[in-house]
N, C-alpha and C positions, 0 to 999 in steps of 0.2 A: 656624373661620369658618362662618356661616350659609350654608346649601345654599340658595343664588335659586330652587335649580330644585325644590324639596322641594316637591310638593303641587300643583301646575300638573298642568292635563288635556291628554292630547292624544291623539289620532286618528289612528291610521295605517291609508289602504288597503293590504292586499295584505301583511300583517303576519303571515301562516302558514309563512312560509319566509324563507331567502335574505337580501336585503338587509333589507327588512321588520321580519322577526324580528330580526337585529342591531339594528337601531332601537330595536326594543320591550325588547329586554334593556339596551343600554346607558340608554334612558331611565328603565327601573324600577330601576337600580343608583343613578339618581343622585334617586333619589324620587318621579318624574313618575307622575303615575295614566292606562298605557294601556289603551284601546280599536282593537279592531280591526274593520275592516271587510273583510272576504275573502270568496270564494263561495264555498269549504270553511271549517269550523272547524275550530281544533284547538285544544288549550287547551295552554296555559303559564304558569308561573309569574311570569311576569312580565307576564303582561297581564290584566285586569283582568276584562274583559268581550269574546270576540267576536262580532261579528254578522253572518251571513250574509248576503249582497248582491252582487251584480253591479253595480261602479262604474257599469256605464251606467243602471240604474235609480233616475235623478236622484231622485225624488221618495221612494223607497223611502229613500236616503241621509239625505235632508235631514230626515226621519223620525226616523232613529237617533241624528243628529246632537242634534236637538229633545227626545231622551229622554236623551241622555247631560247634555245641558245641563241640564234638566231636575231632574235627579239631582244633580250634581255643581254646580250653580247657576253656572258656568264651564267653558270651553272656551278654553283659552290655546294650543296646539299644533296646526295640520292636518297633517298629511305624507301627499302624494300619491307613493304608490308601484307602486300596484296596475298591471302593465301586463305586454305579453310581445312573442315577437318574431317575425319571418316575417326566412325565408333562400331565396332565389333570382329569377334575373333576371327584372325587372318584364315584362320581356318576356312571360313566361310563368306570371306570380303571377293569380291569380285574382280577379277583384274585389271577391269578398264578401271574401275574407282583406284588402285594402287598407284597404274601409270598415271593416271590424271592428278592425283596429291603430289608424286612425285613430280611430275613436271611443273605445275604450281608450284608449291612449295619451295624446292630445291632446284630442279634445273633451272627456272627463270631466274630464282636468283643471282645464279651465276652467271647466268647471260646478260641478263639485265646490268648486276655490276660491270661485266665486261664493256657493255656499251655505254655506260657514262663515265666509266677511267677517262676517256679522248676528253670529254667536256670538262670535267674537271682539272686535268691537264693542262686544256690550254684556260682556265681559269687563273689556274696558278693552285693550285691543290684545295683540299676540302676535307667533307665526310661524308662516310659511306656509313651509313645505319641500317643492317640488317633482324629483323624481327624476328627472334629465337623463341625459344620456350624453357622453363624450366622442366620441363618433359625431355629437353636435351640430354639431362642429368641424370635426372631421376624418369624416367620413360614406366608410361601406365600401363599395365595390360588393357584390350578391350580401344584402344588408341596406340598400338604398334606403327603402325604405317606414317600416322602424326609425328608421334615420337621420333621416329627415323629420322623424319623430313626435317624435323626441326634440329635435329642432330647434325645431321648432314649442315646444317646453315653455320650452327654452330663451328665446326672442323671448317668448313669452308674459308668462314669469315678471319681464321687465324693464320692460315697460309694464305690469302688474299693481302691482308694485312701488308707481309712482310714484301711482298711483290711491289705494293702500289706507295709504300713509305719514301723511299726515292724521292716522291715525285709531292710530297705535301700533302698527301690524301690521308686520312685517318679514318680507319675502320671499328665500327663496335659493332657486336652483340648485342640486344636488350635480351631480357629473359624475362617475360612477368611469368607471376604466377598464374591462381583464378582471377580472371576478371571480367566484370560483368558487364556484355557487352551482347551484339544481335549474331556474333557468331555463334553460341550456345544453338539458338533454334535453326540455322543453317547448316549445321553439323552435318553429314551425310552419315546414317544411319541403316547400317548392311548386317543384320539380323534375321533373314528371312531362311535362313539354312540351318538344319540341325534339330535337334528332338525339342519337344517342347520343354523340358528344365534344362537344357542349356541354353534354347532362348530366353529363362525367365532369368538365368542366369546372370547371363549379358545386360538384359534391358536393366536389374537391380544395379549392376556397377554403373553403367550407362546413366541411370538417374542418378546417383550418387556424385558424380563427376559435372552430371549438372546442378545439381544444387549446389554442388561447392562454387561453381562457376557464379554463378546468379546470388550468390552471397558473397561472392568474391570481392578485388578491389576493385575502385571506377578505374576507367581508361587512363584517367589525367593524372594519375600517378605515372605513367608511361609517358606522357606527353613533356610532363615538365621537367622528366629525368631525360627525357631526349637536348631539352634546352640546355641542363647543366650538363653533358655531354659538348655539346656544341662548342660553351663558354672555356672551359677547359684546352689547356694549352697542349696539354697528355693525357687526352681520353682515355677510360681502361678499355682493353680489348672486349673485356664483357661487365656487361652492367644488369643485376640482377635487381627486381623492382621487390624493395619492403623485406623488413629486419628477417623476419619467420621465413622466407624463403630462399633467402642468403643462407640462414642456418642449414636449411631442406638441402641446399646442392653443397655446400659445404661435408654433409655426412659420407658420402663415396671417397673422402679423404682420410676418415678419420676410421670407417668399419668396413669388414670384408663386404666386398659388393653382393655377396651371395646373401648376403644379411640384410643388407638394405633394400633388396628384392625381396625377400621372406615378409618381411614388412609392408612393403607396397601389395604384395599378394593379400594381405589380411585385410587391409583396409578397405582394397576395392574386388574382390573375388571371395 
């Protein structure tokens, strides 16, 4: 049977580690030609070309984009991945760390989409894969600002959707849950404010959220639900990785939200 996906370009932010990289491998297994966008490089076999950039340097992006297209006379793939994450109470988070998650996180995203709709367009339409969280749903204490961002991608990516359908573009959601991955010890870790038991406070649910991480699932559950995404004629709008966390964001359906927060408070606070 003919590989659909043999020869198709795509673009991943933030493709030097982690979930990223599962991305770029399972996509180069199944033929796709990647590009990376990250502010380290590192080279791999499986991806094509990377190019150094900070997602929030809109104009620098839509540059690379312009030369990949360019090159490859199509661009059928964007996956927005590039992002990181801040741990403790907003109470005491700093507000250059908020604006910084949030403009990672959530504004590039939107930007970024914004500037590959043209290439995909004049490819003749594609998919746009933006990297949610199951924190969308269910949102952590102690990870407020995360949570937001990754909600924010969430809301985003279902009115993006319906804008960019016209035109052949298909947009998902992914949502993993823990996964164990180098974003754990890059965490940005804003704990330095407040009496000492509510620092110890913090730092208990803070380990706890790592350990769940680091015991989590590998990335390449991410990666090869990105492929059967791809293969799919009617991608769903979100795609949550592994049975136990489908159930997790599924509960805000079925119990009062107040309840499902009571809950998340006991686990991690």
């Amino acid at each position: 049977m003919k590989n659909k996906l043999s020869g198709k370009v795509a673009v991943i932010t933030g493709a030097n580690s982690g979930i990223g990289l599962s991305i770029a491998k399972y996509f180069n297994k199944n033929g796709i030609i990647v590009y990376s966008i990250s502010r380290t490089i590192k080279e791999y076999d499986c991806i094509k070309t990377s190019f150094s950039c900070d997602v929030n340097d809109i104009e620098k992006v839509d540059n690379i984009l312009k030369e990949i297209f360019e090159k490859e006379k199509h661009i059928d793939i964007f996956v927005n991945n590039a992002g990181f994450g801040i741990a403790g109470a907003i109470e005491n988070t700093k507000a250059e760390n908020i604006y910084a998650i949030t403009n990672t996180n959530l504004a590039a995203v939107m930007a970024l989409s914004g500037k590959a709709v043209k290439y995909l367009k004049a490819s003749g339409g594609g998919n746009i894969i933006n990297i949610s969280s199951v924190g969308a749903i269910i949102p952590l204490p102690v990870q407020a600002a995360y949570s937001a961002t990754k909600a924010g991608v969430e809301v985003f990516s279902r009115a993006f959707a319906n804008e960019v359908k016209p035109y052949k573009i298909k947009v998902t959601s992914i949502l993993p849950g823990d996964t164990k991955t180098a974003f754990t010890s890059s965490r940005v870790i804003d704990n330095e404010q407040g009496s000492r038991e509510e620092q110890a406070k913090i730092e208990k649910s803070i380990k706890k959220v790592e350990k769940d991480e680091q015991t989590g699932k590998d990335p390449d559950t991410v990666g090869r639900a990105a492929v059967k995404i791809l293969k799919k004629k009617h991608p769903p709008l979100r795609k949550t990785i592994g049975f136990f966390y489908k159930c997790v964001v599924f509960l805000p359906r079925i119990l009062p939200t107040k309840f499902v927060n009571f809950i998340v408070r006991k686990l991690y606070l």
